[in-house]
Residue, then its C-alpha position, 0 to 999 in steps of 0.5 A: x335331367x335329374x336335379x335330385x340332391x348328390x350326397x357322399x355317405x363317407x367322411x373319406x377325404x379321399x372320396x369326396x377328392x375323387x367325386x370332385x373329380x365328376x364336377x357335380x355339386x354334392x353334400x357328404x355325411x359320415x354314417x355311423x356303421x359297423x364294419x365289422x365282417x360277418x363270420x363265413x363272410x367273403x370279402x366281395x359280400x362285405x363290401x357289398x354289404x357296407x356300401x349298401x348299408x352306408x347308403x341306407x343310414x344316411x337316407x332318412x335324412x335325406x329323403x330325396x337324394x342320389x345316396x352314394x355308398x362305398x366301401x372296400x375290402x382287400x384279401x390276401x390268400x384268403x384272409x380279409x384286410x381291414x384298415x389296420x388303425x394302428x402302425x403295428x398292425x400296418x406293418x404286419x399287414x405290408x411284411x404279410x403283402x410283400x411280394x405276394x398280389x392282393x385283391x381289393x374289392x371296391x362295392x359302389x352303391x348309388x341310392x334313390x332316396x325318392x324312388x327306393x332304386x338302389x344299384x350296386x356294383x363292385x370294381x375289382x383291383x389287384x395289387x403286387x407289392x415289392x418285395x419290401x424290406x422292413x426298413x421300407x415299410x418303416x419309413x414309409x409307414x412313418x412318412x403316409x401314416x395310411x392307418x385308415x386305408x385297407x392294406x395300409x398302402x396309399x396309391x393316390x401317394x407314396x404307397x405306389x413306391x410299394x407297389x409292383x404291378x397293379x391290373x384292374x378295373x379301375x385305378x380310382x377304385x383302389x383309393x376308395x371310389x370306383x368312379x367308371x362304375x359311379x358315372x354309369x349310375x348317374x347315367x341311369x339315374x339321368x344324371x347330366x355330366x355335360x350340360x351347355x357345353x361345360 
């Protein structure tokens, strides 16, 4: 059984929900990256990429530690949607997203600190929104204030009201941590989830 450190690299408030989620004693550190996509950079990479990065910038100060990683992209007709940071840039993302599917990319990364094995996955979710008129989206950019959220639309709250239809792998994905891909890398890793019963 492996009894290595769990450290969440993000300082989301909705990851660290999530893995509370697996019932495992874990720290969480904020890394300092730039999310900043690279030109001709697909979406899929750019996730990839952060969730790899994250992990990595954190591991020098946890040398012996299961680091995890995440991070998330969504694209719409081919252009990337970030966190929009501000609501007018919110709403400019949910009058682009309406009625229309968006493809979110959630990379998953699980680091060894000890050893140097890194695993890297990506869930990927498909999102339909409404067919949302401007007071909608008003009110309820308002209400969430989801500023930090690529594509503006909170799932775990009110943001499912937005949403149509959605299809993929996983559901906790969408809020920022693929957690079916993650309990297979803990199982890889030799991580227990089920000891003594509990």
């Amino acid at each position: 059984m492996n009894s290595q450190l769990l450290v969440l690299a993000s300082s989301s408030v909705y990851r660290k929900e999530l893995l509370k989620r697996l019932n495992l004693p874990f720290e969480t550190i904020a890394p300092d990256v730039d999310e900043t996509p690279l030109p001709q950079e697909s979406a899929r990479a750019t996730s990839v990429r952060l969730a790899e990065v994250k992990a990595r910038a954190v591991a020098g100060k946890y040398p012996d530690a299961l680091i995890i990683g995440s991070d998330q992209v969504a694209l719409l007709e081919g252009s990337q949607l970030g966190k929009p940071l501000t609501h007018d840039n919110a709403v400019k993302q949910l009058r682009a997203m309406r009625g229309k599917t968006t493809h979110f990319y959630t990379a998953l990364t699980l680091l060894n600190s000890k050893t140097g094995h890194m695993q890297t996955e990506v869930a990927e979710n498909f999102v339909t929104l409404r067919q949302l008129d401007d007071e909608e989206i008003e009110n309820y950019l308002l209400r969430e204030q989801p500023y930090h959220c690529a594509g503006s639309a909170k799932t775990e709250g009110l943001g499912i009201a937005l949403i149509s239809r959605m299809a993929g792998d996983d559901p906790n994905a969408l809020v920022g941590l693929p957690l079916i891909l993650l309990v297979e890398m803990l199982k890889r890793e030799n991580v227990q989830l089920f000891r003594d019963g509990k």
